[in-house]
C-alpha positions in Angstrom: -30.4 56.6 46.1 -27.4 55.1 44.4 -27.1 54.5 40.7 -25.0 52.6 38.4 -24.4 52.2 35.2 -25.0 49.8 32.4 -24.2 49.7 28.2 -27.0 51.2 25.9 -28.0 50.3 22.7 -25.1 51.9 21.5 -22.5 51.4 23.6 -23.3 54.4 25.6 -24.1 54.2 29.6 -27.5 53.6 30.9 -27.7 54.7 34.6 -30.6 53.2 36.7 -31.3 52.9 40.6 -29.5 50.0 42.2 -31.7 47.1 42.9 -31.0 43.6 43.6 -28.4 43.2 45.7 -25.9 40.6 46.0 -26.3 41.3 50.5 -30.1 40.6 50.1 -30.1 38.0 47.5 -27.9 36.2 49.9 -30.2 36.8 52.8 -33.4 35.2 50.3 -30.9 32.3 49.8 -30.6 31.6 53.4 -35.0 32.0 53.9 -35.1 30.0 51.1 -32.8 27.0 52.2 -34.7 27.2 55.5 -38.2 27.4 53.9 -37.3 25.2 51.2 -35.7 21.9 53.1 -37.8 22.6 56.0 -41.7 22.3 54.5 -40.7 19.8 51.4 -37.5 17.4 50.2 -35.6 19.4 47.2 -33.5 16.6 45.7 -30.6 18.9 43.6 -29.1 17.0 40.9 -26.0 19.2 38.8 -25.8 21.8 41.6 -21.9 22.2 40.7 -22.6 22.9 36.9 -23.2 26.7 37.9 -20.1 28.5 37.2 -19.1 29.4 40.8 -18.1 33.6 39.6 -19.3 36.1 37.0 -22.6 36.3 36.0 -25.3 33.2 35.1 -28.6 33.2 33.5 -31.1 30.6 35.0 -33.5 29.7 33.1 -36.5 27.6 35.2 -39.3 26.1 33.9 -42.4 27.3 35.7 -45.4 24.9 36.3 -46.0 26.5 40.6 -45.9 29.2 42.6 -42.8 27.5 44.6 -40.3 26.7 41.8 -38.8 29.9 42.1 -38.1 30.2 45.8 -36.9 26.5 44.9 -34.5 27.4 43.0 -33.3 30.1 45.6 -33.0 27.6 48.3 -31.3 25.4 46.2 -29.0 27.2 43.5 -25.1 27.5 45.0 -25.0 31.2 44.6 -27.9 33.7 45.5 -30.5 34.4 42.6 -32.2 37.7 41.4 -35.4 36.8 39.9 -37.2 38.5 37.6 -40.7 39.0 39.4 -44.3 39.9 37.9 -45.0 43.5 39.2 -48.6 41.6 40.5 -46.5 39.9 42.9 -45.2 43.2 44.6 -48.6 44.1 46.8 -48.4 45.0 50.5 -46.0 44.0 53.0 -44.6 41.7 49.6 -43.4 45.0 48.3 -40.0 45.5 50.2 -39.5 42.1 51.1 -38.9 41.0 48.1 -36.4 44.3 47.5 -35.0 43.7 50.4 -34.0 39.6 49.1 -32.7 41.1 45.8 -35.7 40.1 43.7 -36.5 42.1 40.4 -40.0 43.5 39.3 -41.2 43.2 36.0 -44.3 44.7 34.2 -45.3 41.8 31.5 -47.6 44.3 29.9 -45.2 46.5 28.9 -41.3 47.1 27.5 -40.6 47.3 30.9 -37.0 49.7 30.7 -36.2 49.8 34.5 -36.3 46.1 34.7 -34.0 45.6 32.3 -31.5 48.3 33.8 -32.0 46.2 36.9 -31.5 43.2 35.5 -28.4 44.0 33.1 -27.1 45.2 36.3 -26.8 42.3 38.0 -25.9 40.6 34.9 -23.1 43.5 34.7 -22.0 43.2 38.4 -21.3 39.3 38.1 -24.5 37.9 40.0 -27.3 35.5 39.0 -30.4 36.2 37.5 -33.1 34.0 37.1 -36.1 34.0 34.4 -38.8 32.1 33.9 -38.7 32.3 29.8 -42.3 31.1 29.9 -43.4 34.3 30.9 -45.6 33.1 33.1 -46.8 29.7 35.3 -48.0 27.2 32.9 -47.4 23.8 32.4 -43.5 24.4 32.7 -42.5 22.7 29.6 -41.0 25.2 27.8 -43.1 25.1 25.0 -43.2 28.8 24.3 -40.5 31.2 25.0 -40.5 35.0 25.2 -37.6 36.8 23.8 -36.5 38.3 27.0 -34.2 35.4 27.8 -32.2 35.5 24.4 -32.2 39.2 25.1 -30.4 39.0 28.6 -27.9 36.4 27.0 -26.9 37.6 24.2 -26.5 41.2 25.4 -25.0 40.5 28.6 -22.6 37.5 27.6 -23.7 35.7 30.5 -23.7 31.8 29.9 -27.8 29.9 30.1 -28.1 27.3 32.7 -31.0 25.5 32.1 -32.8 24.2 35.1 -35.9 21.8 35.6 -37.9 21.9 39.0 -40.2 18.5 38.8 -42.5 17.8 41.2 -43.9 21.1 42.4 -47.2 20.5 40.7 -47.9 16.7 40.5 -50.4 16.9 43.4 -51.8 19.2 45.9 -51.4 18.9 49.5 -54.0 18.0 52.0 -53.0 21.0 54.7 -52.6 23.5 52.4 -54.1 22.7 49.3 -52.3 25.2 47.2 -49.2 24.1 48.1 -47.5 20.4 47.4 -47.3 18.4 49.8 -45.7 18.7 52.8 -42.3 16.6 53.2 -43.1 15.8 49.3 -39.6 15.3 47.3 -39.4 18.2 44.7 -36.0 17.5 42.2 -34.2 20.5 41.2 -31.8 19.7 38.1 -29.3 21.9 36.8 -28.1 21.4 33.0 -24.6 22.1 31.3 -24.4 26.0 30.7 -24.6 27.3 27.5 -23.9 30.2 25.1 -26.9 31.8 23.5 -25.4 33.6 21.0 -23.9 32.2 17.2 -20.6 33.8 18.2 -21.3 36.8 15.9 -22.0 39.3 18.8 -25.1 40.4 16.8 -28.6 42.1 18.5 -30.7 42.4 15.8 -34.2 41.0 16.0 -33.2 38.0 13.6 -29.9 37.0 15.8 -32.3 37.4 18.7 -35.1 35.1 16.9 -32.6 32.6 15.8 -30.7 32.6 19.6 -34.5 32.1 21.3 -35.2 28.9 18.7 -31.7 27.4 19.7 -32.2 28.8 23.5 -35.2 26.5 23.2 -34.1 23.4 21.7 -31.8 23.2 25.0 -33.8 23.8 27.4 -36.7 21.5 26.2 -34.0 18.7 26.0 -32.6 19.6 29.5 -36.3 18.8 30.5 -36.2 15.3 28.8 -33.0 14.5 30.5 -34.1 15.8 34.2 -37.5 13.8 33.7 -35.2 10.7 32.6 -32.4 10.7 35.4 -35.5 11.7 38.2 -37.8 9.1 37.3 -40.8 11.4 36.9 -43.3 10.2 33.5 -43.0 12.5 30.9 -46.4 14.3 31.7 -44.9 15.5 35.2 -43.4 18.6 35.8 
């Protein structure tokens, strides 16, 4: 298997397998435009405020199980998501490798993933995290660390993004799912530093960075809800 490499702590170089390809993220891209426009109608507002080279962090608000293949069918450049391990079960398992996605133990300090994910960060791609942690009501209301993390190590610039719709009502042919032909609106904010400019990691910087992280993004929510339409209860 082939590795590369990625800073340490320290300044030193991490090596770790390489996962996440820029080839298959392209390919989930292309399954997700077709999946994406074909079952529902994504309505992408701010598409062209992702920087269009070097590397991104998405942060998506996560209220269904479709925003994030949302987001890949409708983000400009291929996406590496950060994945629950849960997710990775059966014939799952190297499908989602083989698209470029990430997997991610919540339960733990998961070291690999963050190799893998650095790496994409390192190698100029696109990696998207839900900074929720998990599906809730996709607010943003509480934020794990791991975002400010990514950011402020990496260098990468935030683009916030809102997916609206996804979960305002269940569809009638598969109730799981929204409903069919149902308008979902993706909007993409102005991308931001997470860092104060002082290069700092320590747990404070990274506490002070996820406070301003989240400021941001709960006002990019506001905005999206504003410029869609949707009620401020719908996400």
């Amino acid at each position: 298997m082939r590795r590369h490499a990625c800073r340490g702590e320290a300044g030193g170089r991490v090596t770790g397998s390489v996962t996440g390809s820029e080839p298959g993220a392209a390919v989930g891209r292309r399954i997700g435009i077709g999946l994406m426009y074909g079952l529902w109608k994504p309505r992408v507002l701010g598409a062209w405020r992702v920087p269009a080279a070097g590397p991104v962090v998405l942060a998506v608000n996560h209220s269904h199980n479709i925003d994030g293949p949302m987001v890949m069918g409708t983000a400009p450049r291929p996406v590496h998501f950060l994945i629950k391990r849960e997710a990775f079960v059966g014939p799952l398992d190297p499908f989602l490798r083989g698209i470029g996605q990430l997997k991610v133990d919540r339960t733990t300090a998961d070291r690999a993933a963050v190799i893998d994910a650095l790496g994409v960060l390192e190698r100029g791609g696109v990696l998207g995290i839900f900074p929720e942690g998990t599906r809730g009501e996709g607010d943003f209301a509480s934020l794990r660390a791991g975002l400010a993390y990514f950011a402020v190590r990496s260098g990468a610039p935030i683009v916030p993004v809102a997916v609206l719709g996804s979960a305002e009502r269940r569809g009638r042919a598969i109730p799981g799912l929204p409903p069919l032909r149902s308008r979902v609106d993706v909007v993409f904010g102005d991308p931001f530093e997470a860092g104060d400019g002082s290069g700092r990691r320590t747990r404070a910087a990274l506490d002070a960075a996820t406070v301003r992280i989240q400021g941001r993004l709960a006002a990019h929510l506001a905005d999206a809800k504003r410029l869609t339409g949707r009620s401020n209860d719908e996400t």
